[in-house]
C-alpha positions in Angstrom: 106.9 72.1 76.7 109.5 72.8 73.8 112.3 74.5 74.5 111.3 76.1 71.2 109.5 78.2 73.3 111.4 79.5 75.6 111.8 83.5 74.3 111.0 85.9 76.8 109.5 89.0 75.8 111.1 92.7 76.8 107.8 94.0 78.3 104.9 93.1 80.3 103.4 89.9 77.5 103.6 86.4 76.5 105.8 84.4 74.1 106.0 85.3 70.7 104.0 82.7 69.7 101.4 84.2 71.6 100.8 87.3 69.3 97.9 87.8 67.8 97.0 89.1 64.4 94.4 92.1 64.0 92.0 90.0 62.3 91.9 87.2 64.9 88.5 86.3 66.6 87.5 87.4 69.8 89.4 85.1 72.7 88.1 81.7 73.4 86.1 81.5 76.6 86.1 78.0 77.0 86.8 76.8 80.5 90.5 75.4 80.8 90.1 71.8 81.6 92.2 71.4 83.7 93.8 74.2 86.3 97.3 73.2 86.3 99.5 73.9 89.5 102.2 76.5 89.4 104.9 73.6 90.3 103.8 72.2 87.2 103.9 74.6 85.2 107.1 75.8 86.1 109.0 72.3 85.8 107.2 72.0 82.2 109.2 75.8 81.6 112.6 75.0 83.1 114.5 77.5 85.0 113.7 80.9 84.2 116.0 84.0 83.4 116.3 85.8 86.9 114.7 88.9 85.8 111.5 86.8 84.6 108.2 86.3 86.6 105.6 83.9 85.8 101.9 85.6 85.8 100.0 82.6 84.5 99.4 80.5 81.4 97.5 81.3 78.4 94.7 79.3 76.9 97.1 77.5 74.6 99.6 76.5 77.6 102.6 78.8 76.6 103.3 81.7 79.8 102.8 84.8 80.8 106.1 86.5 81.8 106.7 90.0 83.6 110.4 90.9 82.4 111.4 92.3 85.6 114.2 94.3 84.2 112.8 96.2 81.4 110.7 99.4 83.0 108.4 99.9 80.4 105.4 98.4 81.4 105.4 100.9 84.9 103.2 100.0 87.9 100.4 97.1 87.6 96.9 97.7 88.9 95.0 94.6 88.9 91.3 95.5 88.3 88.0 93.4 89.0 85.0 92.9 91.1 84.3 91.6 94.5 85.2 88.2 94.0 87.5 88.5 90.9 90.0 87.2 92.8 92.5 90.0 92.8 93.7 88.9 96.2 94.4 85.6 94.4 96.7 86.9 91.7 99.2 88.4 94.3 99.4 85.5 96.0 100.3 83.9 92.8 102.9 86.1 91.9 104.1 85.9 95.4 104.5 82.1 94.9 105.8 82.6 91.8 108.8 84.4 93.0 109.3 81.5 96.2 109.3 78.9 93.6 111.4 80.5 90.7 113.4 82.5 91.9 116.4 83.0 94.7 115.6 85.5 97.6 118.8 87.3 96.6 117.0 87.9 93.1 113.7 89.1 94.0 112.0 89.6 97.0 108.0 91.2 98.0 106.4 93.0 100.7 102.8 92.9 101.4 100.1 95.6 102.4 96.8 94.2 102.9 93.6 94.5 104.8 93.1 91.4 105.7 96.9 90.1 106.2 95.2 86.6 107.7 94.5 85.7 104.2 98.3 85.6 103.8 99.6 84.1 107.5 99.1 81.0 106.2 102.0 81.4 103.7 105.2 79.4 104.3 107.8 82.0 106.2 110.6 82.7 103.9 113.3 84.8 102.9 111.8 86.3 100.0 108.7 88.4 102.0 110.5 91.4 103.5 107.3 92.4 104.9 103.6 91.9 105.8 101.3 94.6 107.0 97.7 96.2 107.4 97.8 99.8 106.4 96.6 101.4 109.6 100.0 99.7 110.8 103.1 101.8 111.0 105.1 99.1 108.9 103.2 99.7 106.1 104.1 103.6 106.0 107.9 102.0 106.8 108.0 99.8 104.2 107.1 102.4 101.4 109.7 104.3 102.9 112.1 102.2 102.8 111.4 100.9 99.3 111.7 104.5 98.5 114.6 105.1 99.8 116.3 101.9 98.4 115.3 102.9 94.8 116.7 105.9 95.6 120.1 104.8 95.3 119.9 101.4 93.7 120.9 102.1 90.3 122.8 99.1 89.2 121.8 96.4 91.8 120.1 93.3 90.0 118.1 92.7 92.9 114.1 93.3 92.0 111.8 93.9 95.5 107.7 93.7 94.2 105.5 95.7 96.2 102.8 93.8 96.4 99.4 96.4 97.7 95.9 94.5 98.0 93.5 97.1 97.4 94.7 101.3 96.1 92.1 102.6 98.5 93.5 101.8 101.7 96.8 103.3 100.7 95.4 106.4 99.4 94.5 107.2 102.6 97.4 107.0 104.2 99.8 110.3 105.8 100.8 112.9 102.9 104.5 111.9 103.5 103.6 108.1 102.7 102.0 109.2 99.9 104.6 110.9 98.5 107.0 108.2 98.4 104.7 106.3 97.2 103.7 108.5 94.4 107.5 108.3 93.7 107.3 104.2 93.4 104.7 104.7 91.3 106.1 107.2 88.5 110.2 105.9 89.1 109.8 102.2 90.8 110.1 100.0 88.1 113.2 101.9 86.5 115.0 101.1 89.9 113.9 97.6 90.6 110.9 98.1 92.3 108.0 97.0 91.1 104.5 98.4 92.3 101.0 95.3 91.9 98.4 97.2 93.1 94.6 95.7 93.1 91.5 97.9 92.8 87.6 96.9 94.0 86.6 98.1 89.9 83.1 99.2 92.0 85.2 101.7 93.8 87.1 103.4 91.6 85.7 106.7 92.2 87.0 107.1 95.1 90.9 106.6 93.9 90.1 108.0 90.0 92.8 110.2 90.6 95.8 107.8 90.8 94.5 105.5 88.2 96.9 107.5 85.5 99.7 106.6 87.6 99.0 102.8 85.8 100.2 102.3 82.3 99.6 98.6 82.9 96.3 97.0 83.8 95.5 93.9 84.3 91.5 92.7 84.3 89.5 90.1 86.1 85.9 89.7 85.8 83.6 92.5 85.7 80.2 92.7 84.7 79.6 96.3 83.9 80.3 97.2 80.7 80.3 100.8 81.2 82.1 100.4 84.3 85.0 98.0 82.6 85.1 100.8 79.7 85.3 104.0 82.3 88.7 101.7 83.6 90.3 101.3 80.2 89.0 98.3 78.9 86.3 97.6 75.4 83.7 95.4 74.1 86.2 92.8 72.4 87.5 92.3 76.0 84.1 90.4 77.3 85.4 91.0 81.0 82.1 89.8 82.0 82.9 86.2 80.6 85.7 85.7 82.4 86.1 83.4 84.8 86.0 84.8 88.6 88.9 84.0 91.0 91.1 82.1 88.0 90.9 84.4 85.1 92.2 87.3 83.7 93.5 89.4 80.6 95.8 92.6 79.7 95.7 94.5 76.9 98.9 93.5 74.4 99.2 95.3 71.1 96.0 96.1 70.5 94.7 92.9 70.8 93.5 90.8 74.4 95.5 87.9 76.1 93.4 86.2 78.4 95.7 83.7 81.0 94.3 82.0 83.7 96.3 81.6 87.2 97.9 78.2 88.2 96.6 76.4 91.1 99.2 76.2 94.2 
């Protein structure tokens, strides 16, 4: 890939060159040919600024990037189906960080219900944490995110917080939920940066917390009335997305589908 195209955008986007005009046609939703793996794709890149995180690749090859120190883009709730493969994109970004960047930049904790699917993971120094909700470290590690955004005002180090599935938090104790209702609303304006996924068929039952999201990202869904009640429209054909590999964000009006490198 040219070093042309290495400009990193200030928000939550992809290159420049990824920018679509009002008038363009609907995305393509032609299968990529060929999946390639996030090793790949980041040797094709280069080294990356240490405040950038790789998300995926669009259709035409050039990345997704998640500028780590600009705030604007707030907490990330990834949205889809059973089988969207939400679980999937954190593990992707966890990678991500393992492969791009040093443990002294950026770090993740995990809170998941089914914290098998992630045991498998190479140990490292960049996972601070990896819990079920119902444990106690989960309600610690919100804590002590909390507290660490508290007073980090000037420290470069980012820490992701990484949360498969907003229902299971939801219900956890009032005081945990008060931090984390701080994360949410001051987080990514002190380095810590809130990825929260969401079963799209429940969101009833957290609708209340799905303001606290300026930024969502979709996989597929195949209601249309469901994908519009979440903040999505026609012209972003959720249902023709591809499950488990596929996904797309809203970016100035327009959609950017990217798909998810294999590792």
């Amino acid at each position: 890939m040219s070093t042309n195209n290495r400009r990193f955008s200030l928000a939550l986007e992809s290159l420049a060159e990824l920018k679509a005009d009002e008038s363009a046609p609907p995305p393509s939703v032609e299968p990529m040919p060929v999946a390639p793996t996030l090793s790949e794709v980041l040797a094709g890149l280069g080294p990356l600024p240490r405040d950038a995180l790789l998300l995926g690749v669009a259709s035409d090859g050039l990345p997704v990037l998640l500028n780590l120190r600009d705030p604007l883009p707030g907490p990330v709730l990834v949205l889809g189906e059973a089988g969207a493969g939400k679980t999937t994109f954190l593990q992707t970004m966890a990678q991500s960080v393992i492969q791009s960047q040093d443990s002294n930049n950026v770090q993740y904790g995990v809170i998941t219900n089914l914290p098998d699917e992630w045991e498998s993971a190479t140990e490292t120094a960049h996972r601070v944490g990896l819990f079920s909700p119902d444990q106690t470290g989960a309600q610690d590690l919100i804590l002590s995110l909390a507290s660490w955004a508290h007073a980090n005002r000037n420290a470069r180090q980012s820490v992701l917080l990484l949360i498969d599935d907003l229902e299971s938090v939801a219900n956890m104790d009032v005081d945990t939920l008060q931090n984390f209702r701080w994360l949410l609303l001051r987080g990514p304006a002190r380095r810590v940066w809130p990825v929260v996924t969401l079963n799209a068929e429940r969101y009833t039952q957290v609708i209340a917390w799905l303001q606290n999201f300026r930024t969502r990202i979709f996989g597929h869904i195949t209601d249309e009335s469901m994908a519009g009640a979440l903040g999505a429209d026609k012209a972003s054909a959720l249902d023709q997305l591809e499950a488990r590999i596929q996904f797309t964000l809203r970016e100035d009006g327009n959609w950017l589908r990217f798909w998810l490198p294999s590792f």
